[in-house]
C-alpha atoms as one frame of an Amber mdcrd trajectory, in Angstrom:
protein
   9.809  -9.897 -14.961  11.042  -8.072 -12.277  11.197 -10.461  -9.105  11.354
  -7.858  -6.248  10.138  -4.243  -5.717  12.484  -1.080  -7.716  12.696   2.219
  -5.917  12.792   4.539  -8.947  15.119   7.543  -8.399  12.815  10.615  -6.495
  12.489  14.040  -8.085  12.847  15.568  -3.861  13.515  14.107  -0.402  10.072
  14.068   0.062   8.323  11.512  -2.206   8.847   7.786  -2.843   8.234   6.304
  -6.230   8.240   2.420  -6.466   7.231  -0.045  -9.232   6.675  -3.909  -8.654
   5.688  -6.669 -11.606   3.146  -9.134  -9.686   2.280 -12.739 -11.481  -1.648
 -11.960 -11.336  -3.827 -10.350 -13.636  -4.879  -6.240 -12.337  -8.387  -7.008
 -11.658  -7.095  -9.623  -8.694  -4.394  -6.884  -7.926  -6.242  -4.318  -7.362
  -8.667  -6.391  -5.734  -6.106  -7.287  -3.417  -5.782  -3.330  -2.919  -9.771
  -2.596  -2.247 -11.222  -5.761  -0.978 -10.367  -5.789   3.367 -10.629  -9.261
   3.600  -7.867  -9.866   1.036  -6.026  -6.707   2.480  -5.903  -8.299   5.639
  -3.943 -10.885   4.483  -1.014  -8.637   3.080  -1.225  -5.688   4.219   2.091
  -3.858   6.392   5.840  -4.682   6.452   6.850  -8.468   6.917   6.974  -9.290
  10.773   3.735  -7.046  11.005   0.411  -8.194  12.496  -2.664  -6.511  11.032
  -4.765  -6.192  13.906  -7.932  -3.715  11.805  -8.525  -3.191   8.360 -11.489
  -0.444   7.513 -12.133   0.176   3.951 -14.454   2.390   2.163 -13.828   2.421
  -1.077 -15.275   4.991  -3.113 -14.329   8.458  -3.529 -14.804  10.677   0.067
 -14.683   6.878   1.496 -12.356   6.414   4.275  -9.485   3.773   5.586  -8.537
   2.908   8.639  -5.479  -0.049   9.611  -3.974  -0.979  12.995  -0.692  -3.323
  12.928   1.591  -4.203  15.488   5.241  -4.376  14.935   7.251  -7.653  15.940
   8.412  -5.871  18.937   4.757  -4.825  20.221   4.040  -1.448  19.123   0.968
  -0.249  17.229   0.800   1.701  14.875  -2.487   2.961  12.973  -2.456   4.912
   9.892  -5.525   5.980   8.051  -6.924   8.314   5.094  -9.300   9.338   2.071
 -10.373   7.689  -0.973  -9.472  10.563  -3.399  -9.750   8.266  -6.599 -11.104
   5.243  -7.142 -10.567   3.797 -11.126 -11.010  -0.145 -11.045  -8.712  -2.052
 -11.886  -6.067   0.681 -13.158  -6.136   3.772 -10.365  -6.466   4.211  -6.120
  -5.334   7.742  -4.870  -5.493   7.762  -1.290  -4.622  10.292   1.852  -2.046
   8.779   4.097  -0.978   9.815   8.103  -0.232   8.099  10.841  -2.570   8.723
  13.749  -1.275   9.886  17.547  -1.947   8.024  20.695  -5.469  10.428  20.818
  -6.276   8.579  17.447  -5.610  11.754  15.678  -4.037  11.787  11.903  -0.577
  13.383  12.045   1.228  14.427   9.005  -0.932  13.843   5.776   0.180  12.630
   2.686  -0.781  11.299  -0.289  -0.601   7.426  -2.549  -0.924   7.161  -5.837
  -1.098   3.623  -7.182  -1.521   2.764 -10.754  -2.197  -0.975 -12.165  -0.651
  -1.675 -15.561  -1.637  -4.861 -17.800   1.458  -6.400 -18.812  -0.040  -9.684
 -20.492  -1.577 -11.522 -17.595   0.607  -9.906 -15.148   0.472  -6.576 -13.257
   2.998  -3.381 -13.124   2.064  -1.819 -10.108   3.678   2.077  -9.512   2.845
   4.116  -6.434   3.818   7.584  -5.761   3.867   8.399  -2.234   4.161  12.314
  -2.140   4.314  14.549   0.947   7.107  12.542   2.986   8.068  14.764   6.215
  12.061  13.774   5.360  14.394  11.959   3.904  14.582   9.372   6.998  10.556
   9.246   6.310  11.169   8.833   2.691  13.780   5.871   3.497  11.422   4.099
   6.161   8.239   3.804   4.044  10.524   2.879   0.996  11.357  -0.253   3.174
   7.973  -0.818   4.228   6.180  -0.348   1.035   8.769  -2.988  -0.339   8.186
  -5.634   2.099   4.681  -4.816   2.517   4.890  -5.662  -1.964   7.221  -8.969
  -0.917   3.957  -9.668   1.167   1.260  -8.915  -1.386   3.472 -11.084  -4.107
   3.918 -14.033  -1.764  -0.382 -13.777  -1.123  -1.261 -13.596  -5.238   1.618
 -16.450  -5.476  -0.362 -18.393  -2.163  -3.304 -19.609  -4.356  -5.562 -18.040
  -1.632  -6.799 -14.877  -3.798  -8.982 -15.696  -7.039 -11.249 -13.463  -9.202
C-alpha cells in the first residue's frame, strides 16, 4: 500500500499526473470527492482554511471553493462538472478566479477511483498547467490536499 501520494513522471510541463492508495472503500472516496459537507472537511493544502464549498454535481453542474492560506490570503478556484461516473470517474474544469471573481486560466481534472480490495487507487490528471512552476505548485498542493483527505477517511468521521 502506498502510504503517501506518487507524482508519476508527466508526458509535458504542462500536466500533473498523481496516484494515491486510500484505506476506504471508492464509494466513501468518491463520496468524499462529491458530497460538500465531507469536502469541507479535506479539501486544499494542509495549513489551508476552507472558508466555501459549492458543489453541483452532475454534468454542466458547477463548483465553487474559497480557502485562505496560513498567511491570510484567499484564494477561490472554481469550474464544470464535465463527467460525473459514481464511484469510478469526476472530470472537472479548474481556474483560479481574479479579485473581480472572474475564472483565470482554465484547466482541466481528471480523477479516476480504482477498487483495490476494500481500498481505493485514486489517479488524477490535471492537464492544461500554465508552466512548469504551475505544474510544481499544484503537484504540492494536490499532495497535501491527498495527506488531508487520507488523514479524514483514517478520522472515523466519514461513513457510507
Amino acid at each position: 500500500m502506498a502510504a503517501s501520494t506518487e507524482l508519476l513522471p508527466e508526458t509535458t510541463a504542462h500536466e500533473l499526473v498523481l496516484t494515491r492508495l486510500f484505506d476506504a472503500p471508492r464509494p466513501l472516496v468518491f463520496k468524499c470527492w462529491t458530497d460538500p459537507l465531507h469536502a469541507a472537511m479535506w479539501w486544499g493544502p494542509q495549513g489551508f482554511t476552507l472558508e466555501a464549498c459549492q458543489m453541483d454535481v452532475r454534468v454542466g453542474g458547477a463548483w465553487r471553493m474559497g480557502m485562505r492560506s496560513p498567511e491570510g490570503t484567499r484564494h477561490v478556484k472554481s469550474g464544470i462538472y464535465k463527467e460525473v461516473a459514481p464511484p469510478s470517474r469526476l472530470v472537472f474544469t479548474f481556474a483560479w478566479e481574479d479579485e473581480a471573481g472572474q475564472p483565470k486560466h482554465p484547466m482541466l481534472v481528471e480523477v479516476t477511483f480504482a477498487e483495490e480490495g476494500s481500498k481505493t487507487r485514486l489517479t488524477m490528471h490535471h492537464t492544461n498547467l500554465e508552466s512548469e512552476t504551475a505544474r510544481e505548485l499544484h503537484g504540492k498542493g494536490w499532495t497535501s490536499t491527498m495527506e488531508r483527505l487520507a488523514a479524514y477517511l483514517a478520522s472515523g468521521q466519514m461513513r457510507d
